[in-house]
C-alpha positions in Angstrom: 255.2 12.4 41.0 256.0 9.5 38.5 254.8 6.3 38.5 257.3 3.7 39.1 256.6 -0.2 38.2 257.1 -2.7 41.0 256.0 -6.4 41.6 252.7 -6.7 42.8 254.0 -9.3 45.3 255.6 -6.7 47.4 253.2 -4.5 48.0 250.1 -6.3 48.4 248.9 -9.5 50.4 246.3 -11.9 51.0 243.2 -10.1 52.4 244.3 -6.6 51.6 241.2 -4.3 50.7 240.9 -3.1 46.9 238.6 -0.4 45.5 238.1 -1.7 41.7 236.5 0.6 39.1 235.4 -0.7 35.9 236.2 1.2 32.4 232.8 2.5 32.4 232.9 4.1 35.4 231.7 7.4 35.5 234.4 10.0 37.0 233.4 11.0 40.3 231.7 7.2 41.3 233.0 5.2 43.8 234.7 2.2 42.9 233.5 -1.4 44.0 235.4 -3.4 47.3 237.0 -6.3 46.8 240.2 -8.1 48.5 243.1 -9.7 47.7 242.4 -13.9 47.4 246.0 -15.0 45.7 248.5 -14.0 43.7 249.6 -16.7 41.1 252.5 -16.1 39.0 251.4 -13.2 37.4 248.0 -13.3 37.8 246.0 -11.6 40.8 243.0 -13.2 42.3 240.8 -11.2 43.4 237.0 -11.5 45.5 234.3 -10.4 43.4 233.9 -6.5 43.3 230.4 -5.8 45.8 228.5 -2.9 45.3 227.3 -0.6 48.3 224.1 -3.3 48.5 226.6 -6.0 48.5 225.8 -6.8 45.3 228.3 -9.4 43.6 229.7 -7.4 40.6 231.0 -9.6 37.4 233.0 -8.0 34.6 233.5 -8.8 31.2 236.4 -10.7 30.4 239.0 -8.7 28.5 237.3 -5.3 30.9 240.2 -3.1 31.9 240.5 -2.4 35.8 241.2 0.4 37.2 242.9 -0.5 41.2 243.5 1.1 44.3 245.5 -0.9 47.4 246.1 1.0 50.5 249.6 0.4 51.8 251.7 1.7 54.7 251.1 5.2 54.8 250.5 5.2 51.1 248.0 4.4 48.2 248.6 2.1 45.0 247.0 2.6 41.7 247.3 -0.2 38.9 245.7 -1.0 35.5 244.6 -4.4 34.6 242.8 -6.7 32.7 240.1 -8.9 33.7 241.3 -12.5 32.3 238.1 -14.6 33.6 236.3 -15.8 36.6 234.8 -18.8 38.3 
């Protein structure tokens, strides 16, 4: 099946689950929780990714993303950019 592009704003909300994977993840590993915190223009906020010790997780800034969002009945994968944190 194709991927399709829609806005992020209609699929996800404010403390909706994400499983994050960084662009050194090794295949096979799982990815790092994380939640939805706002979505501002076009710009998602995110929690910081914890590890299975709940572990805060920083990326680099400019590190592609890798995304996954549960929705109804469904999953959603995205690609993205780490812009910066604080």
């Amino acid at each position: 099946m194709a991927g399709e592009l829609v806005d992020a704003r209609s699929i996800l909300s404010i403390g909706q689950r994400l499983e994050i994977f960084f662009e050194n993840t090794e295949e096979g590993t799982s990815g790092y929780t994380s939640r939805v915190e706002d979505i501002v223009g076009d710009d998602l906020i995110v929690a910081m990714p914890l590890d299975e010790r709940l572990v805060p997780i920083i990326p680099r800034v400019g590190e592609n993303l890798y995304v996954l969002a549960g929705g109804d009945g469904c999953h959603y994968r995205f690609f993205s950019v780490h812009r910066g944190h604080g």
